[in-house]
LOMIBA-437531 format. One record per residue: x, y, z of N, C-alpha, C in turn. Coordinates in steps of 0.05 Angstrom, whole numbers, padded with zeros to 5 digits, always signed. Layout:
% LOMIBA-437531
XYZXYZXYZ
...
% end
This chain:
% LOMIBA-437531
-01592+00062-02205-01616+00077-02202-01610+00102-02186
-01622+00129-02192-01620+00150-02185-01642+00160-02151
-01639+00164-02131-01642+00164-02114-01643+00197-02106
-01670+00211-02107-01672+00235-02095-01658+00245-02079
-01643+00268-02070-01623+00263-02043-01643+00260-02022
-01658+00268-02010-01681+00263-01982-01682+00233-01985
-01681+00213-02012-01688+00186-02003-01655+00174-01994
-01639+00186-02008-01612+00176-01997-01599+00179-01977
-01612+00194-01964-01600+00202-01926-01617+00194-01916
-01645+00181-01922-01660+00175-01900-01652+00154-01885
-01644+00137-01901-01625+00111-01877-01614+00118-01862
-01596+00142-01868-01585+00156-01839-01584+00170-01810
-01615+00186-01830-01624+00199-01808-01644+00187-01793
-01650+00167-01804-01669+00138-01787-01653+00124-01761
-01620+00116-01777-01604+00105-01755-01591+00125-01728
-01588+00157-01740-01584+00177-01723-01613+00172-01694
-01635+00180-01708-01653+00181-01686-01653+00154-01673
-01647+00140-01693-01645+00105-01672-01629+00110-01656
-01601+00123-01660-01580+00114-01634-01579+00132-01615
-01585+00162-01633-01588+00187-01609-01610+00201-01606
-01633+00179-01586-01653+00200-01595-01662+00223-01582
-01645+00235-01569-01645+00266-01553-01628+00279-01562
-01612+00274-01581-01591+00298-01592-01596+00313-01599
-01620+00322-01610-01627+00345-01618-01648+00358-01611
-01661+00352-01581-01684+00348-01572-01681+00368-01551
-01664+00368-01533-01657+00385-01511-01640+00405-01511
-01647+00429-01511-01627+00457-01518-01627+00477-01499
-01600+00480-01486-01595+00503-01459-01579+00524-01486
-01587+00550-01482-01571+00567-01500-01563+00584-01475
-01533+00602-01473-01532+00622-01454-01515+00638-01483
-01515+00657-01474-01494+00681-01486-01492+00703-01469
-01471+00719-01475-01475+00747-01454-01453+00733-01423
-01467+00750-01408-01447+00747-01382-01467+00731-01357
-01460+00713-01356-01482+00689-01343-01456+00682-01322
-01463+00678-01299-01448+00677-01273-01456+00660-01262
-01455+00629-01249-01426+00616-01274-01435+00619-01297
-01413+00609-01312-01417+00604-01343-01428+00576-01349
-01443+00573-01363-01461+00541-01373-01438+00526-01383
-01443+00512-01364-01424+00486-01375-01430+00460-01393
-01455+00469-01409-01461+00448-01438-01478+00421-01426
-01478+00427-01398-01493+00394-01393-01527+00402-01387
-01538+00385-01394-01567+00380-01392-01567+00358-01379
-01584+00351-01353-01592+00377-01335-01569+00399-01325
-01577+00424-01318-01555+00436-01307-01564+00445-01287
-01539+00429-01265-01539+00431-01237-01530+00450-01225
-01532+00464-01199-01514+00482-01190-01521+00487-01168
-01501+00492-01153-01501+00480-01116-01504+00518-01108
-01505+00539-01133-01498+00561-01121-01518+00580-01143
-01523+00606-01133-01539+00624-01151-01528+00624-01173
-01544+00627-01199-01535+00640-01224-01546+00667-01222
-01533+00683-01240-01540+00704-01250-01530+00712-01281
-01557+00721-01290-01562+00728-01318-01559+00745-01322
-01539+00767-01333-01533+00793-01342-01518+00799-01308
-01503+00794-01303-01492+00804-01282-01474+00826-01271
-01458+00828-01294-01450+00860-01283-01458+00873-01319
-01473+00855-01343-01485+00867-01368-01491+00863-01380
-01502+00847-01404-01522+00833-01419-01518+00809-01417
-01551+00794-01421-01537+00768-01426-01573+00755-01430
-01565+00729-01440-01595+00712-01450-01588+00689-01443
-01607+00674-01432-01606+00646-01434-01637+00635-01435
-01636+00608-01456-01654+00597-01465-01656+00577-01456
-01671+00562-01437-01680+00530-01444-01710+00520-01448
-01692+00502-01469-01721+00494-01488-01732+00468-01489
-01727+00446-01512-01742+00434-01516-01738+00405-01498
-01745+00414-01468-01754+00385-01456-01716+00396-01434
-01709+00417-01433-01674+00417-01428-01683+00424-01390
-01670+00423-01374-01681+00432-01352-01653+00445-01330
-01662+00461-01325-01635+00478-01305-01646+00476-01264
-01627+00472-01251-01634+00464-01225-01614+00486-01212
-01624+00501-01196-01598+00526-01182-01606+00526-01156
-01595+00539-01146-01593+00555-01117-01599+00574-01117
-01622+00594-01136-01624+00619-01137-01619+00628-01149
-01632+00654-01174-01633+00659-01197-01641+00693-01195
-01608+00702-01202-01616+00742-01205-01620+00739-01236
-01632+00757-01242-01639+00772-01276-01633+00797-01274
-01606+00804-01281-01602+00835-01285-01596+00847-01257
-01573+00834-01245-01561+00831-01226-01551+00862-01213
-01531+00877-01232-01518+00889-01221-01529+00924-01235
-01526+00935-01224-01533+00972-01235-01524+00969-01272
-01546+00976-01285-01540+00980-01307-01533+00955-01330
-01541+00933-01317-01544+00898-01336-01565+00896-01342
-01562+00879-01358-01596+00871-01373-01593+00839-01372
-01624+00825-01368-01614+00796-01366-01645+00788-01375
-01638+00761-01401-01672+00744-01414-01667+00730-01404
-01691+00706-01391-01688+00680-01395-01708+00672-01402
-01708+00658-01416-01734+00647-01426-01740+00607-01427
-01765+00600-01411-01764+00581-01416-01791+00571-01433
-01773+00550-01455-01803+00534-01470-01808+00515-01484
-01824+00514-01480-01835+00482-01487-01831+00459-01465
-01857+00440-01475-01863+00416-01457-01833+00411-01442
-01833+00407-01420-01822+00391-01404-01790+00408-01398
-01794+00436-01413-01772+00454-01408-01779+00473-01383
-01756+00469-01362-01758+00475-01330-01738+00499-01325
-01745+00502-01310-01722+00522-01288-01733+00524-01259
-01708+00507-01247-01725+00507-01217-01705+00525-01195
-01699+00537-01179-01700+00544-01168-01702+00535-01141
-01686+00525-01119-01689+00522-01088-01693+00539-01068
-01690+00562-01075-01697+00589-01066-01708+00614-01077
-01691+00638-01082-01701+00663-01092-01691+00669-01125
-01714+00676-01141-01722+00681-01168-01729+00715-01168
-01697+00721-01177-01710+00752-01175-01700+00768-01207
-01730+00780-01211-01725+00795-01240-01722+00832-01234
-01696+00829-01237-01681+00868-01233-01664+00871-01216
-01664+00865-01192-01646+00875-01173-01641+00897-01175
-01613+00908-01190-01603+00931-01182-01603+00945-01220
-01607+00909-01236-01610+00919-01265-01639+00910-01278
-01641+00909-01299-01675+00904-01309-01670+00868-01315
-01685+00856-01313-01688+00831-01316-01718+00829-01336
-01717+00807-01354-01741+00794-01366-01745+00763-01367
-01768+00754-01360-01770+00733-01356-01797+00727-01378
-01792+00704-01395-01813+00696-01409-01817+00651-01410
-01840+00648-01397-01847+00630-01402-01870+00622-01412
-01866+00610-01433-01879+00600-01456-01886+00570-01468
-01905+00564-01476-01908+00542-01496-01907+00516-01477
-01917+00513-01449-01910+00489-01431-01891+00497-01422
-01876+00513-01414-01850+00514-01404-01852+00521-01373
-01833+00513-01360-01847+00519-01327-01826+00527-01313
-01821+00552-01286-01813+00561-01272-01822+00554-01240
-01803+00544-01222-01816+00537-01197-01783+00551-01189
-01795+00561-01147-01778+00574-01138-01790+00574-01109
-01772+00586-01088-01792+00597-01064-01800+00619-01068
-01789+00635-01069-01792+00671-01065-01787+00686-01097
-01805+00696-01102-01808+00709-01131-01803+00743-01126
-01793+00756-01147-01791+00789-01146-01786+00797-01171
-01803+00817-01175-01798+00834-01206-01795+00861-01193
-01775+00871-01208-01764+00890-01182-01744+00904-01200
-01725+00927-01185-01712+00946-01214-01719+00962-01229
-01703+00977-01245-01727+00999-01259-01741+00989-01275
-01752+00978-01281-01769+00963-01314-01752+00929-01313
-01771+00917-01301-01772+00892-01307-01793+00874-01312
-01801+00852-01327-01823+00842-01330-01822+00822-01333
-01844+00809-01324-01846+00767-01324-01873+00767-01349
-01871+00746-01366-01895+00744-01380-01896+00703-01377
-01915+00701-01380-01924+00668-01380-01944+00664-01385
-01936+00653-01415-01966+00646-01445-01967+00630-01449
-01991+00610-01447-01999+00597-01464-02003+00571-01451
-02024+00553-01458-02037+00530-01440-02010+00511-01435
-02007+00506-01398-01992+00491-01391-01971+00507-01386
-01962+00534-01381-01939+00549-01383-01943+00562-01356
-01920+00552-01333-01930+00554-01310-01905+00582-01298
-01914+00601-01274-01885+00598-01259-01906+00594-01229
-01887+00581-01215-01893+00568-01182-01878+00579-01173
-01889+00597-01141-01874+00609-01133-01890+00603-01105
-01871+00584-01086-01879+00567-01062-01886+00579-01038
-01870+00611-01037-01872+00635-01019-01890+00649-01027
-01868+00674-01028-01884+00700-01034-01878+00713-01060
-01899+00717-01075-01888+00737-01103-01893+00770-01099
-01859+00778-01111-01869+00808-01105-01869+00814-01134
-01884+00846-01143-01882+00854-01169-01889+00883-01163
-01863+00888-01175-01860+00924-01164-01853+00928-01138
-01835+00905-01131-01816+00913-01095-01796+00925-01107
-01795+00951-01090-01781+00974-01097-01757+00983-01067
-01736+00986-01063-01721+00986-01050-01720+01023-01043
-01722+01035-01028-01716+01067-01022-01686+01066-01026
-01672+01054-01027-01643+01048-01025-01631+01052-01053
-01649+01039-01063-01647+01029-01102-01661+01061-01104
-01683+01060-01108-01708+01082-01130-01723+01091-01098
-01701+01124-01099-01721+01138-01082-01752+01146-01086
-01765+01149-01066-01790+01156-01070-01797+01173-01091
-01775+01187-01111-01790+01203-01120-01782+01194-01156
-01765+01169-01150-01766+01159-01179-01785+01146-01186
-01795+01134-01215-01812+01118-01223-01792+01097-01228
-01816+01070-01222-01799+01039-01230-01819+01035-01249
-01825+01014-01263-01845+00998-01279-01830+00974-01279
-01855+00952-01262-01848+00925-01271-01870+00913-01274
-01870+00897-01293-01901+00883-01297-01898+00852-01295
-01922+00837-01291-01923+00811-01301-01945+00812-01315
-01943+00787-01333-01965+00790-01350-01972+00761-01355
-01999+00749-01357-01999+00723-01354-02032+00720-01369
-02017+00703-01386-02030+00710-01420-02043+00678-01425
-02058+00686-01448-02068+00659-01461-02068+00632-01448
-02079+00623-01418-02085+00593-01411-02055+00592-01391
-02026+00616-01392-02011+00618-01374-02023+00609-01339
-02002+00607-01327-02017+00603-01298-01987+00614-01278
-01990+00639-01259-01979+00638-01241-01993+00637-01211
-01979+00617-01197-01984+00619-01167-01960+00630-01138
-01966+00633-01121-01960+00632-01098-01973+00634-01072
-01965+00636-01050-01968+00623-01023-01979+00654-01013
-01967+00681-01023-01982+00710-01015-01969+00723-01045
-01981+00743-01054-01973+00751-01072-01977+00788-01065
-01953+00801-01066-01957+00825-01053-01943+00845-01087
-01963+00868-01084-01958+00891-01115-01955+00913-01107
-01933+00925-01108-01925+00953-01106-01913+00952-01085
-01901+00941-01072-01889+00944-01047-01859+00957-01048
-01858+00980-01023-01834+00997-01025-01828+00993-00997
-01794+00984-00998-01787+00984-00971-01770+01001-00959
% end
């Protein structure tokens, strides 16, 4: 008897989700210049800052249910880098034990989405053009301190340059913190 192919793998792909049923469930993506470099494990631990785009491009994704734990998190680290991260979906994290900063000295983007959640102490969107967005019911970032947006360094962007950094916090999104300070130039 002739057997559709979808009915003839289904035994298999029945016994796959029987024996692994997260293999295809939890997804950390990095590419680009990520400091350290991802070392493939979910959770991913790290006793020390990462940085995303660090001395020049770079993306990293975690998604479905995958969760990343650091010591502090630059986006667009160094003069002239660019750095995504994006986190989403249910139970997809990025936490942070300290400082979450989007730009520094390069542009950083941060997007959390779809349940996906960001926690940290100290928040900053900062750099020439950087921006945080967080959409959509259950799509958190926690920021335990203080959030800045548009902290501007005289050091970085003299008084007489323009910066643009935005957050944007969309559709049932939710950001908090402890003081939340906009436009600040030091």
């Amino acid at each position: 008897m002739y057997l559709p192919a979808m009915n003839r793998f289904a035994p298999l792909l029945l016994l796959s989700v029987l024996l692994y049923p997260n293999a295809a469930s939890a997804d950390i993506t990095a590419a680009g210049d990520i400091n350290p470099a991802y070392n493939s494990t979910d959770p991913w631990v790290l006793a020390t800052a990462l940085r995303v785009g660090d001395t020049g491009a770079a993306t990293l994704t975690i998604d479905k249910g995958s969760t990343a734990h650091v010591d502090g998190v630059s986006i667009g680290a160094s003069a002239g880098s660019t750095g995504m991260v994006t986190v989403d979906g249910a139970d997809s994290e990025m936490n942070s034990s300290s400082w979450f900063t989007l730009g520094n000295y390069g542009d950083g983007t941060l997007l959390v989405s779809n349940s996906g959640s960001v926690s940290n102490e100290n928040g900053a969107i900062y750099g020439a053009s950087s921006a945080a967005t967080v959409t959509g019911d259950g799509s958190t970032w926690d920021n335990s301190g203080t959030l800045y947006v548009g902290l501007a360094s005289n050091l970085l962007f003299p008084p007489n340059v323009d910066t643009s950094n935005t957050l944007h916090i969309e559709a049932g999104g939710a950001v908090s913190s402890a003081t939340g300070i906009i436009g600040d130039r030091q």
